[in-house]
N, C-alpha and C positions, 0 to 999 in steps of 0.2 A: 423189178429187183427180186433176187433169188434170195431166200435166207433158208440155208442147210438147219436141218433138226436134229443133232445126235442121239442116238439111244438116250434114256433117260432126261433129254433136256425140255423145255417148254416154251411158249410165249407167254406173256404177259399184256394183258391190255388193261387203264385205266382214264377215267377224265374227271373233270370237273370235281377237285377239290376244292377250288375257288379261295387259296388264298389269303388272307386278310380280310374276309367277310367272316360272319357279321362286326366283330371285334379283335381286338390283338389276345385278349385272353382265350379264346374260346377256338380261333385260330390256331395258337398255341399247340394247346390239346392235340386239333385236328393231323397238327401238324405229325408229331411225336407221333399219332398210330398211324400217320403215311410211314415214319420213318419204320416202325416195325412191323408192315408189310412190306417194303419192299430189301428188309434184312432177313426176310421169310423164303421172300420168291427171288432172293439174289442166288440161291444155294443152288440151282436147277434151271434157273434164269440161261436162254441161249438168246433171246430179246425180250427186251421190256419196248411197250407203243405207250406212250402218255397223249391223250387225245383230245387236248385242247382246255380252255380254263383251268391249268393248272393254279394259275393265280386269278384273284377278284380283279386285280387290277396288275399290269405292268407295261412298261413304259422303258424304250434305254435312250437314257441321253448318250451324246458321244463317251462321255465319264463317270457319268451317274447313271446307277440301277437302284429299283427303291428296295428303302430299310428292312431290314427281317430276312429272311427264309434261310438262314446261314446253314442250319444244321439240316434241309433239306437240298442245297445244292451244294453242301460237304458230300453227303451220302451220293449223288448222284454223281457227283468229281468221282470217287472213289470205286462205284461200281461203275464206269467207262473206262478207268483205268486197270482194272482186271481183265477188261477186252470183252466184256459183256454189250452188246449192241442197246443201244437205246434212241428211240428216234421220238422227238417233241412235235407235235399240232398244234400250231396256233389254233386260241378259241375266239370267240368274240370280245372277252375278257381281257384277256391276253396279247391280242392280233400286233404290238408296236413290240415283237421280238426287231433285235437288229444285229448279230453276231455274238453278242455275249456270252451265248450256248454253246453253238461253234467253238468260240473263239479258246475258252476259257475251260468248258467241259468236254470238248470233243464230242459235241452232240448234235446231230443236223435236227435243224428247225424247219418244216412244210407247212407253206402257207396255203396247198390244195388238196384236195384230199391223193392219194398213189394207192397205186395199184404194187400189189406183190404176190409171190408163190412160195410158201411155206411148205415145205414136205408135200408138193406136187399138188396140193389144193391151191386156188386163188381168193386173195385178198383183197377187198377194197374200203379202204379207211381214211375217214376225214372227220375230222370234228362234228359238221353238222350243219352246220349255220348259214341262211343262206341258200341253202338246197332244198329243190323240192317247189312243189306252186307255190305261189301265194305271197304275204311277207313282203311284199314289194317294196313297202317303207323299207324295214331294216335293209334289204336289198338295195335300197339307193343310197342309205345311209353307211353302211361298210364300202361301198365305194369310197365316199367320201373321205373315211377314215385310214383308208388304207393309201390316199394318192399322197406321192411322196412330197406334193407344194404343203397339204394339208399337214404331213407329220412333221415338215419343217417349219413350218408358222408356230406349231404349237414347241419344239422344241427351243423354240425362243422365248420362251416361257420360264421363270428361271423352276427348277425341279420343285423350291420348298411353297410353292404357289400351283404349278403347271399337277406336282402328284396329288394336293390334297384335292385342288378341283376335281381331277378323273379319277378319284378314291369316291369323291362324293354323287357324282352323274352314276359309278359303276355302280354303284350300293343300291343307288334310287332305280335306276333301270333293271337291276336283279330283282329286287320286291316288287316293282309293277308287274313283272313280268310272273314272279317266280310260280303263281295258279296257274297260269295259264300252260307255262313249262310243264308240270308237273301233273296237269288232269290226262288221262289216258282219252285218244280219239276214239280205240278200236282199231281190227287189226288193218280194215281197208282202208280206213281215213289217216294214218300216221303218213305224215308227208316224206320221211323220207324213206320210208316203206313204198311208198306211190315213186320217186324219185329213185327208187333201185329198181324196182322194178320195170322202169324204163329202160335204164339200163340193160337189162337182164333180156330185154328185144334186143340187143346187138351186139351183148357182148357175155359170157356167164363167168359168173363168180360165186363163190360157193360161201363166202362168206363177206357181210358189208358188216363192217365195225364203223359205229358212232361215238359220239358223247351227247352234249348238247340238250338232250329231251329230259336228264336228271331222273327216268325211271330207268331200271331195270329191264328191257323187253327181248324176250328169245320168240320170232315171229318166225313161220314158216313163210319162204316167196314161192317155192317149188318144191318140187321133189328133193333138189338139189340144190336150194341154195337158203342163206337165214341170213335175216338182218337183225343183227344184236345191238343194242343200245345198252351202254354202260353204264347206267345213272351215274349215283354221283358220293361221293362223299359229306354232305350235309346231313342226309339223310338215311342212305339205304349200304354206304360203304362198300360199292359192288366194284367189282371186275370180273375180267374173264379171262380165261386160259386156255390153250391152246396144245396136248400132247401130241400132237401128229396125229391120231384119229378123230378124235372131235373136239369143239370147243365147250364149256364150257360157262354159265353164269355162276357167280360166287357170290359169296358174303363174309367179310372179315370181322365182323361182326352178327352176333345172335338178334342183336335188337334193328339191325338194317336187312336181317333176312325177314323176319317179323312182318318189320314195317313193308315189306312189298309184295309180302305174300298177300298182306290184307290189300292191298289196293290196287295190283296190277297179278293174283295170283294165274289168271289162267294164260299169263304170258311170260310169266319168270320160269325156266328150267333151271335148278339146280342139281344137275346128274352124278352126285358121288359119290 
């Protein structure tokens, strides 16, 4: 897929706001300063990429979508219908989208990662999950979850039973996991750093956009090519952007540029 750059326009890339974690209060919050970045980067916005775990947990029944996000999928109604592009990754979190996006927002939802060309450079972007060595467990287990017998047993489930159980599995499986998420390998050991770079033997792209790892990381693979990892919103509030000459990592916050300079500093670029 080709997406034209006009003078003065940009991209947009974000993931892993997660939603509904850890509480509805705090959530909230989180929510309200998604809603005022992306009334920031709507002005200059030529695509927004939302790259997976948008939500801690979602799920659509044939009629039912769960409770809350109203004034976060108001704002995204509204900037698709200015005719601003915006394209959704399911994450692991998130993975039982079913039309509601499409349907409702005029917003395609990819359940693999794609390929694109931006202003004559190449893109490859997917949430994360799943790729890469290793992880064989969760790898047999998103099978599981993604075969459509499995999503229809469970949609027999009725919502006010079927949400709070996978509100409660998502919660627990983010905290088991969430150190683990979050310790930096290095730049050789990052698996989907190793996983692009396989890539990268047959095919080049000059740019691999993630979510998923919840740090910040701007890694060289080549001369010519970087794998960016977006972290997240819990913590470090990052995105990146994209003016037709480079991309960039961000901080829409002072205390999530902080928090990652100290912990992942000799892989966070921020060039502004």
């Amino acid at each position: 897929m080709d997406i034209l750059l006009p003078v003065n326009k940009k991209v947009y890339f974000a993931s892993d706001f997660h939603l509904g974690a850890p509480d509805a209060a705090s959530s909230r919050e989180r929510e309200k300063m998604l809603l005022q970045w992306l009334e920031e980067v709507e002005k200059d916005a030529q695509h927004i990429f939302l790259v997976g775990d948008i939500f801690d947990f979602w799920f659509e029944y044939k009629h039912v979508i769960p409770k809350g996000y109203t004034r976060l999928l108001g704002k995204l109604a509204a900037i698709s219908d200015k005719g601003i592009g915006i394209s959704v990754f399911i994450g692991n979190h998130d993975m039982w989208m079913n039309g509601y996006f499409e349907e409702e927002l005029n917003i395609p939802v990819y359940y693999e990662p794609q390929t694109y060309t931006i202003a004559g450079k190449r893109f490859y972007i997917g949430h994360g999950d799943g790729l890469g060595p290793g992880d064989h467990g969760y790898k047999m287990l998103k099978k599981v979850f993604r075969n459509p017998f499995c999503r229809w047993m469970f949609s027999a489930i009725h919502p006010a039973w079927g949400i709070a159980l996978a509100n409660y599995f998502s919660r627990k499986s983010r905290s088991a996991t969430g150190q683990e998420l979050e310790h930096f390998l290095g730049a050789e050991n990052e698996w989907l750093a190793i996983y692009s770079k396989e890539i990268l033997q047959h095919e080049h792209f000059d740019y691999f956009i993630y979510g998923h790892r919840h740090l910040p990381l701007d890694i060289r693979l080549s001369e010519s090519s970087r794998y960016i990892n977006l972290g997240d919103w819990l913590n470090y509030f990052s995105y990146a952007v994209y003016d037709g000459n480079d991309l960039v990592l961000k901080f829409f916050t002072e205390s999530g540029e902080k928090a990652a300079r100290s912990g992942v500093q000799d892989f966070v670029q921020d060039r502004r």
